[in-house]
C-alpha positions in Angstrom: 96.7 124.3 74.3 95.4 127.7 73.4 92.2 126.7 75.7 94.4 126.2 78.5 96.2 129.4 78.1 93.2 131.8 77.9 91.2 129.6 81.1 94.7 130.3 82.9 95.0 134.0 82.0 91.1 134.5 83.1 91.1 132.2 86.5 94.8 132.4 88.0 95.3 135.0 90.5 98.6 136.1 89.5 98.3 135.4 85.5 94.9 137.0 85.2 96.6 140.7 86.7 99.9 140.1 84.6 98.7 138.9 81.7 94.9 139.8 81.4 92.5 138.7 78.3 92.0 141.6 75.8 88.0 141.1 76.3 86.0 144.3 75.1 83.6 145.3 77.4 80.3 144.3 75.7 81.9 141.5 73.6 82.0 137.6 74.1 82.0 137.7 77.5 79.8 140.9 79.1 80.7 139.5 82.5 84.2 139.0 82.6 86.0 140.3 85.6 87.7 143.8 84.9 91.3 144.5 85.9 90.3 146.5 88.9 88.5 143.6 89.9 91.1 140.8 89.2 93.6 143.1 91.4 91.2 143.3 94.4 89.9 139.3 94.2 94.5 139.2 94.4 94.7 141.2 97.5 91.4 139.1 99.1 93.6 135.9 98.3 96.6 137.2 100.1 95.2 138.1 103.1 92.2 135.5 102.8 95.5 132.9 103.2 97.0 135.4 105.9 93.7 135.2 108.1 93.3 131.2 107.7 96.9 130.4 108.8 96.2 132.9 112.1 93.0 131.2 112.4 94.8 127.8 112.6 97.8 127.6 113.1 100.6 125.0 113.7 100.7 122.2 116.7 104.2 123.5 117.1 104.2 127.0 118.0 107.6 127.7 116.7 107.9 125.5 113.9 105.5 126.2 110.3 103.4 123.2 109.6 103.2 122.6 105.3 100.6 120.5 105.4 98.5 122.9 107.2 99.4 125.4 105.3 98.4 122.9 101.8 95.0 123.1 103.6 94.9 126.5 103.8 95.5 127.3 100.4 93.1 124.2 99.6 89.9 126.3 101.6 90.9 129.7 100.2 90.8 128.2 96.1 86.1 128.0 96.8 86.7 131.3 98.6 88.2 133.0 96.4 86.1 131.9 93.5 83.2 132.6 95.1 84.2 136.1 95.1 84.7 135.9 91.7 81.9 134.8 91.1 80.1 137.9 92.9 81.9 140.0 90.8 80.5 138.5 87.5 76.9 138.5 89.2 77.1 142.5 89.5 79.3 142.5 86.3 75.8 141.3 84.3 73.6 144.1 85.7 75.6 146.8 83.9 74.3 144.7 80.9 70.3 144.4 81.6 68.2 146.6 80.6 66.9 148.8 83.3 67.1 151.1 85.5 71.4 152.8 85.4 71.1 153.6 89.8 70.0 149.9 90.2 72.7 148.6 87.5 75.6 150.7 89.5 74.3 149.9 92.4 74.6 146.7 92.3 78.1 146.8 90.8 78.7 148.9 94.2 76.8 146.0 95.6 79.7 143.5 94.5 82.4 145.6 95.4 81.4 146.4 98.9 81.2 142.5 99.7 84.8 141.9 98.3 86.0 145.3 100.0 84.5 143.7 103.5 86.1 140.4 103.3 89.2 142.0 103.0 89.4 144.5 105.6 87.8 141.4 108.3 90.9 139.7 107.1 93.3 141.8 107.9 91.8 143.4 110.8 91.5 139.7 112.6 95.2 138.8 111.6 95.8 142.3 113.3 94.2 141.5 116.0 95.2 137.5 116.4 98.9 138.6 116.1 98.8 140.9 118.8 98.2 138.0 120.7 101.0 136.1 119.8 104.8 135.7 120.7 107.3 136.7 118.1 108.0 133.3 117.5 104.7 132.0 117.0 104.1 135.1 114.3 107.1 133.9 112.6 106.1 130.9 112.5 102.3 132.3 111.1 104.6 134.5 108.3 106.4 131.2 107.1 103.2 129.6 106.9 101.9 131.4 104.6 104.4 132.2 102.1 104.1 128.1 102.0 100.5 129.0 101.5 100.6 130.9 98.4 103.4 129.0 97.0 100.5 126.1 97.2 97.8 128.0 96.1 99.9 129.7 93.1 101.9 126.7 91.9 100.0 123.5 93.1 96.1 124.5 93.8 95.5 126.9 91.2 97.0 125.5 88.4 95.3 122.7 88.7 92.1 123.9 89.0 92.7 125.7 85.7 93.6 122.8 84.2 90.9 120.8 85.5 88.0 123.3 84.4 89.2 123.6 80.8 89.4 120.0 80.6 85.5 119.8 81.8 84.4 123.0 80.1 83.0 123.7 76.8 84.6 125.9 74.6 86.2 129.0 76.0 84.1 132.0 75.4 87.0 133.9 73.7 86.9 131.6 71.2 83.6 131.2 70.1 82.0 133.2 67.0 81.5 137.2 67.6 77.9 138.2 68.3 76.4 139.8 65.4 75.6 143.2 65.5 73.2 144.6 67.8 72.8 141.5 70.2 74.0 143.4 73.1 72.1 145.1 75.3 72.0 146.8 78.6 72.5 150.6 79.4 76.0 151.1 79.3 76.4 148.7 76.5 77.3 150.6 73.4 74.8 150.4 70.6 75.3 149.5 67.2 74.7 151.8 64.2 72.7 149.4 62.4 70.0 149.6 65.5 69.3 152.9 65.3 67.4 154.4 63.1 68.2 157.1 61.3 65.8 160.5 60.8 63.6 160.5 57.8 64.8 163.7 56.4 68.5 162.6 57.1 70.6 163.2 53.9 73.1 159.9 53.3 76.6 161.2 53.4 79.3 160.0 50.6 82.4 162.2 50.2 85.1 161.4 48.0 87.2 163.6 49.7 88.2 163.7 52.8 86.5 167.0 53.6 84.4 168.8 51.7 85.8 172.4 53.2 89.0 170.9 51.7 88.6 169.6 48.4 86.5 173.1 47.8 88.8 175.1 48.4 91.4 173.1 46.8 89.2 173.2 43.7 89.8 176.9 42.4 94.4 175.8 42.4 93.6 172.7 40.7 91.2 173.8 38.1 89.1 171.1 38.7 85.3 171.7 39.1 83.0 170.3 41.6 79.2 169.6 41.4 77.3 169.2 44.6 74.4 166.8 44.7 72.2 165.4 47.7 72.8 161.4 48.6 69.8 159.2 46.5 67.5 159.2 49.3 64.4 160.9 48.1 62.5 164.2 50.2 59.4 163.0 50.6 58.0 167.3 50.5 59.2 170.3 49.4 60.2 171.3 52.4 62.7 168.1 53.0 64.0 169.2 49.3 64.0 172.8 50.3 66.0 171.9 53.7 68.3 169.3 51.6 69.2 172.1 48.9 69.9 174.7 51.8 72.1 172.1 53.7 74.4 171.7 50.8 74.7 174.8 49.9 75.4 175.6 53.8 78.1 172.9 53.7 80.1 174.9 51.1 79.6 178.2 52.0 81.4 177.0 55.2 78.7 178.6 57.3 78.9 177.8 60.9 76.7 174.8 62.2 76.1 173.9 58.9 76.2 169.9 58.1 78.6 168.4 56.0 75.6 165.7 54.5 76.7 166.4 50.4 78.0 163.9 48.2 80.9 166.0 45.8 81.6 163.7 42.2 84.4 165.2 40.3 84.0 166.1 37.0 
């Protein structure tokens, strides 16, 4: 049941903008479609559903026709993941590694084909109702509130239901990657792949600060030795550099780093 739920809440049209997976950007699922992106793929299915019940419309030119309507909302379910599907390919070049103009183009790239669709839609049902009597639009606006009902109630939700039914394993639900395994250039990277200086002094504070436990130290009458972390200097000028460092950090001079370890005595 859980399956079901998450493939609804990342493939309906209306479900996947009010109730959106909690997906973090370089996580499970790098490509997953972003909330911008689920809002505009909902717009391209409202007037995707507009221009295909202008396009054909009812024998009767003043009475709506469901089943025409059921086929409407039938074509527009590929159409619609198609453009999904778009917006995952552009999605996956933010994560390659590479050049960042090519990876933003490209996400433009995706964009610009879902932003096109949709103003051809609603400039041809602009057009094609300008051409029409008021009854025949009427007609056309009935129509397609059958059409999304379809689409939204019938179509969709079985589609959902027939793809987790297929599918493996939803990706939300498979084991974390470990650390490090993504990649790409806006992908954020993980402490444990980069690697630190040489000369880099290990920080371990008890306290929270050291500013603040020394000069809390003088009211408490408690005493405070300073000591660099265990990793060796390899010279005396890395020791020389370490000892000014810590004696920097309590001195409170400006810039200084707070790398010192404080044990309490």
């Amino acid at each position: 049941m859980e399956k079901i739920i998450l493939f609804f809440r990342d493939r309906h049209t209306i479900i996947m903008n009010v109730l959106p997976l909690d997906v973090p950007f370089s996580g499970i699922d790098p490509l997953h479609v972003r909330d911008a992106q689920a809002c505009m793929l909902f717009w391209n299915a409202l007037v995707l559903l507009l221009f295909l019940n202008f396009h054909f419309p009812s024998s009767d030119k003043d009475m709506p026709d469901a089943g025409m309507a059921f086929c409407v909302s039938i074509v527009v379910l590929p159409m619609c993941a198609l453009l999904r599907l778009i917006f995952r390919g552009s999605n996956n070049w933010l994560n390659e590694e590479g050049s960042p103009l090519l990876a933003v183009s490209m996400w433009d790239g995706g964009w610009l084909v879902n932003m096109v669709v949709f103003g051809l839609s609603v400039g041809f049902s602009m057009a094609r109702s300008s051409c029409l009597e008021a009854d025949e639009v009427a007609a056309v606006m009935v129509e397609w509130l059958l059409s999304m009902i379809f689409s939204w109630i019938i179509i969709e939700p079985l589609y959902c239901l027939l793809i987790s039914v297929l599918s493996g394993p939803f990706p939300a639900l498979r084991p974390p990657a470990q650390d490090g395994a993504s990649s790409g250039w806006m992908a954020p990277a993980s402490p444990t792949s980069r690697p630190a200086p040489a000369n880099q002094v290990q920080v371990h504070i008890e306290e929270r600060k050291v500013d603040k436990a020394v000069a809390e130290a003088p009211a408490a009458g408690v005493s405070y030795a300073v000591a660099p972390a265990a990793a060796p200097a390899s010279t005396d000028a890395e020791k020389a550099d370490t000892d000014r460092t810590s004696s920097g950090a309590l001195a409170g001079a400006p810039g200084a780093q707070r790398s010192v370890r404080v044990h309490r005595i």
